[in-house]
C-alpha positions, 0 to 999 in steps of 0.5 A: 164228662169230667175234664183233666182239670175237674180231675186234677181238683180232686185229685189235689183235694185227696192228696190234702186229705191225706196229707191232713190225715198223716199230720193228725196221724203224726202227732197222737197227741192233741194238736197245738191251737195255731194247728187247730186254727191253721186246719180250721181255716185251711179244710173249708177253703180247700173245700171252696177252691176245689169247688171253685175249679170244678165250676170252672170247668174247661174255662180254667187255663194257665195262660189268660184265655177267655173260652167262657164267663163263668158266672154261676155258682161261686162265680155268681158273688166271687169274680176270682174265687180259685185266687181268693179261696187258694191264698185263704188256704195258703194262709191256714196252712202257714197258721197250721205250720206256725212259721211266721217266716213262711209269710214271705212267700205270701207276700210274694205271692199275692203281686204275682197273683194280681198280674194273672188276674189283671191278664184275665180281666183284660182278656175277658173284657176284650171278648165279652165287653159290657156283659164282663162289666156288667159281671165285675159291677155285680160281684166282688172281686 
């Protein structure tokens, strides 16, 4: 049985689709290179980030809680991929928009993301102990 959370990823996978097809829709005309490049970096991650979310399952919460530890799929080589796979995202539709200026809110972004991964870490740590270490020593990030 899908969760709100496995619906809530596809749902914001369809919306980007859309999103995607209203851009190329928009334009008629063949895309400037940084707009290649923004999409080429942006549909893969999309794709792992909702891949990621759907892995995830009923662990995923706003608020750091340790209901499970996920390690399958791409948790089995990637500690954070819904972090990793949503900043790469961030940055492809930033390329995609050509505004360097937007790279600010990266920049704030980031700091802010590794304080909810450090609250994760701490909490998952607490509950499962050596098996969380043992997972953190084998995978990256």
């Amino acid at each position: 049985m899908k969760t709100w959370s496995t619906w809530f990823s596809i749902l914001v996978a369809v919306i980007a689709c859309g999103f995607i097809g209203f851009l190329y829709a928009d334009h008629g005309a063949a895309w400037p290179t940084h707009q290649v490049i923004g999409m080429a970096i942006a549909i893969p991650a999309l794709c792992l980030w909702v891949l990621a979310r759907v892995q995830l399952r009923r662990s995923f919460a706003v608020a750091a809680r340790a209901k499970e530890l996920v390690t399958h799929g791409l948790y089995s080589k990637i500690q954070n991929p819904v972090y990793v796979f949503g900043a790469i995202l961030i940055v492809g539709l930033i390329v995609f928009v050509g505004e360097p200026r937007w790279l600010l809110l990266f920049v704030i972004l980031i700091p802010l993301q590794w304080i909810r991964i450090r609250n994760e870490r701490r909490a998952l740590e607490a509950k499962f102990g050596d098996t969380y270490r043992e997972y953190r020593r084998r995978t990256w990030f």
